[in-house]
N, C-alpha and C positions, 0 to 999 in steps of 0.2 A: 200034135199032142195037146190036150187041151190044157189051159194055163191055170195055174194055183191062182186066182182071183177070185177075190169075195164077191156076195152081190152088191152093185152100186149103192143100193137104196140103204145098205145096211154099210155104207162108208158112208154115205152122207150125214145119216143118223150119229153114226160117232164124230163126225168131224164137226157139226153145228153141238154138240152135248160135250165135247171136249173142249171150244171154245167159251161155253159160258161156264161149263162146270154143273150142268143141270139137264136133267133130261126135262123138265117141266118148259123150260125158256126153248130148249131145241125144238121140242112139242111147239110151240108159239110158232116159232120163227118157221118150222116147215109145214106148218097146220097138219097134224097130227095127233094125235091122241097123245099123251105120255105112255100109256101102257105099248102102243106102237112101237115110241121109240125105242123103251127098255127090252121089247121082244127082239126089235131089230139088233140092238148092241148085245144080247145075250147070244145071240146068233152068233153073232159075228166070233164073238168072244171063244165061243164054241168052233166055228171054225179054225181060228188061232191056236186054241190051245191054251192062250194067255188074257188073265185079267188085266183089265183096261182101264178099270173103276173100281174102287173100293167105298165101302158107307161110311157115313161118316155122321155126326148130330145135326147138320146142315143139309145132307142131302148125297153129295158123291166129288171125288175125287178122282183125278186120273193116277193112278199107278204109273211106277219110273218106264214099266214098259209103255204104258200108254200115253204117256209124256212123250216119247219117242216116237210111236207109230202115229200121233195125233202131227205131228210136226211132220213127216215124211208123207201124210196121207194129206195134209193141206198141201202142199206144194204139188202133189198129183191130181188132185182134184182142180186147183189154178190152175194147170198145166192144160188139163183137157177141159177146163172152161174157155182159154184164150184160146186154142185151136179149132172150139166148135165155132165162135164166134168170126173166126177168121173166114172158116168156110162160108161161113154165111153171108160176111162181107166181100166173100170174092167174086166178084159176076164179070170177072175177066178171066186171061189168063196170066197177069203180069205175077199175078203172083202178092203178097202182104212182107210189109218189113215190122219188127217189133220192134220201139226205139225208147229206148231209157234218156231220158234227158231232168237237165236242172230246172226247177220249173219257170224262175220268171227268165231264163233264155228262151224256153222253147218257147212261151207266151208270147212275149214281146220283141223275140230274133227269128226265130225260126218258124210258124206258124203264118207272118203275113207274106213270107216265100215260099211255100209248100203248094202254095197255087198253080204255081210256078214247075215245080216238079210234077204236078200232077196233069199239066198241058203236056211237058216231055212225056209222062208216063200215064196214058189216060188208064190203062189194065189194073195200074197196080194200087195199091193203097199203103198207106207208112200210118201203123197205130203210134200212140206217144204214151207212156204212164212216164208220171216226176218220179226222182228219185236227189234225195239232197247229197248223197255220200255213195262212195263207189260201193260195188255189190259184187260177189263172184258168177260171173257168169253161166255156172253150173248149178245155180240156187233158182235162176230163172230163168223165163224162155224167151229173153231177148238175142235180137241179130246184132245190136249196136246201141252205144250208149254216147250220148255229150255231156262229159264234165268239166268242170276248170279246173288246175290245178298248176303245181310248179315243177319242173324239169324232174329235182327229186322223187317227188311223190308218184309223178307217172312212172318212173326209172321202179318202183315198188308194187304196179300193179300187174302183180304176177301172172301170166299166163295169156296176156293179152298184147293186142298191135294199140300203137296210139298214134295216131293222123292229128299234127297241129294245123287249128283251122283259123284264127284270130289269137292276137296278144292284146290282153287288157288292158285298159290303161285304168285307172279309179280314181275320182276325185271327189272333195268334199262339198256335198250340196245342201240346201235349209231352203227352208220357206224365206223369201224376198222379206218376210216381217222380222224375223230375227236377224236382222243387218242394219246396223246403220247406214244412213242414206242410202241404201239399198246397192251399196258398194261391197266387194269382195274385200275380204281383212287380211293381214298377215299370220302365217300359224299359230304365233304366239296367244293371239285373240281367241284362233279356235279351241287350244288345249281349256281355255278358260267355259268353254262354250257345253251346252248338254250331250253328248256322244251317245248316236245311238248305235248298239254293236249288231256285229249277225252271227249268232251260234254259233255256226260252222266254221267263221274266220274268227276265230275270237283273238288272235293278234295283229289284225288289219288295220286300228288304230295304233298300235306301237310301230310297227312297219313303217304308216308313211310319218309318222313325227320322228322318227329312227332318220328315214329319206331326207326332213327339213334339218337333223343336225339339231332336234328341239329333246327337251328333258321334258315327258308329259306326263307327271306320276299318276294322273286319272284317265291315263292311255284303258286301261280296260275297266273303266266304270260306265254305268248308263243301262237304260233298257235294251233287251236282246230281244231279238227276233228269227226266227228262221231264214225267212227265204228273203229275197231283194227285194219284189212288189209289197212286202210288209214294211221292210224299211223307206221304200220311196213314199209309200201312205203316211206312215208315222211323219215324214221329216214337212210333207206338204202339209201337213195340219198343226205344223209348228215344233214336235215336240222334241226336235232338236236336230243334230247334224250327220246327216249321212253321209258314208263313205260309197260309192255307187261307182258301177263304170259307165261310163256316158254314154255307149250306144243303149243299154236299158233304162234309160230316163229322158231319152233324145224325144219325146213327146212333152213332158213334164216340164225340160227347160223350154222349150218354143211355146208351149202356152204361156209361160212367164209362171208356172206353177211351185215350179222349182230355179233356185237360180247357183251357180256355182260361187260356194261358200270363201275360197280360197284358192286362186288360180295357180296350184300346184300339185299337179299330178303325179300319179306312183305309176308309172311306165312300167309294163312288160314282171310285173313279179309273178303275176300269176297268167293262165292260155289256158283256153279252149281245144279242147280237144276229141275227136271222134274216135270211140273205142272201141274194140270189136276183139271176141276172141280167138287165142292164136290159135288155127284151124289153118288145115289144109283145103276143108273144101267149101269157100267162101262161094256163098250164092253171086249169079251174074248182076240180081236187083240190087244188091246191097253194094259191088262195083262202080255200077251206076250214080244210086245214090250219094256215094262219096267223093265221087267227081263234081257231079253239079255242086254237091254242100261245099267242096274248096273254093271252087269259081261263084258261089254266094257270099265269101268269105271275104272276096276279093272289092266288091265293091256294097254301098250303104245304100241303096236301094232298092227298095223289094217289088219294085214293078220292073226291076228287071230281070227274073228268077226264073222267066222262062228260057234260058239258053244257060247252054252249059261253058259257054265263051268266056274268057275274063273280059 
């Protein structure tokens, strides 16, 4: 039976003319005419049944229905953009994993061992897109996800398996210039000191001065940042003191780039964890993969990541 599907060319016309709100900018971006685009979206429209657009003094707007199919028709269209792409990356037969990860983990943990996996698996290939915050698994088309988080919050992420792979530890680090004599200080020193925060934790400074037993009322003041590698940039160019976990900065201290601020660590609040959803029919690469990433877990070198041995 053949399928109630529009033509492509007239989903993509709505999907770039839905994201700017203009058939003129869609016209740009797909090199087309504007009159193209608006024949294709009348088209479509006409297919549907339903307006998508309405005019407006500016040009066009989406309608509530076209609010909704513009959001259900992006995620279709990602959908079968990563899968062509996969094809085409596959010139074996192992197969592709899609892997949602934090991004300065996967940068700086996960990527100089993947070499590693890829001598055990020469067929297969593991794409990565970042993600800073967990996502539902039916929103995209990943196989597996790495995030950090605490026993709670996993215990909340509904409909999934979570594999502990590493517990963090985090400590406070600055630039070697903001120390006197280039000696570690007491906490008391730090609360005194510029705190720079990271969006996502935004109580990660009250935690570990909570930990020292310290009263820090500028616990969440300072500049914020998203991800870690912002914060480890910011703290080496001075502009004040990061809270970090030490395997993502273990280059940064051995340069002498970074140096730890206060030798008092916040042990184990937060873990790393390999997410995946709960599914019965988990692929055999993705079993794989999770084995070797535990026995990677296990030890701090990544020129050893081609066996799946602890």
């Amino acid at each position: 039976m053949r399928r109630k599907i529009p033509p492509l060319q007239a989903l993509v016309c709505f999907d770039a003319a839905a994201r700017h709100e203009s058939y003129t900018r869609a016209a740009q971006e797909l090199a087309l005419t504007q009159s193209a685009v608006s024949r294709q979206i009348g088209a479509l429209e006409a297919f549907l049944g339903v307006a998508l657009f309405r005019r407006t003094r500016h040009g066009v707007a989406l309608t509530p229905s076209g609010v909704t199919y513009a959001r259900q028709t992006a995620l279709r269209l990602e959908s079968m953009e990563r899968d062509t792409l996969d094809a085409m990356a596959d010139q074996g037969s192992g197969g592709a994993l899609a892997l949602a990860a934090v991004p300065t983990f996967a940068t700086r943990w996960l990527l100089p061992r993947l070499p590693g996996f890829a001598r055990l698996q020469p067929e297969s290939v593991v794409h990565i897109e970042t993600r800073t915050r967990p996502f539902l698994f039916a929103e995209g088309e990943f196989d597996a996800a790495i995030y950090a988080g605490t026993p709670p919050q996993v215990a909340n992420w509904a409909g999934t398996r979570a594999v502990l792979l590493m517990r963090e530890d985090v400590v406070p680090v600055c630039s070697p210039a903001l120390l006197p004599d280039r000696k570690p200080v007491p906490p008391a020193a730090i609360a005194q000191m510029p705190l720079l925060q990271q969006s996502t934790r935004p109580d990660g400074w009250r935690q570990w001065f909570d930990a020292q037993q310290l009263d820090a009322p500028r616990a969440r003041t300072g500049a914020r940042y998203e991800l870690f590698s912002m914060l480890a940039a910011a703290a080496t160019h001075g502009l004040g003191v990061a809270l970090m976990p030490t395997m993502l900065v273990a280059d940064e201290l051995a340069r002498g780039d970074l140096v730890v601020a206060c030798a008092q660590p916040l042990s184990g609040e937060r873990s790393y964890y390999l997410v995946t959803p709960d599914r019965g029919d988990e692929r055999p690469l993705l079993g794989l993969f999770r084995d070797w990433l535990l026995a990677q877990a296990q030890t701090s070198d990544p020129r050893t990541s081609g066996t799946v041995s602890a």
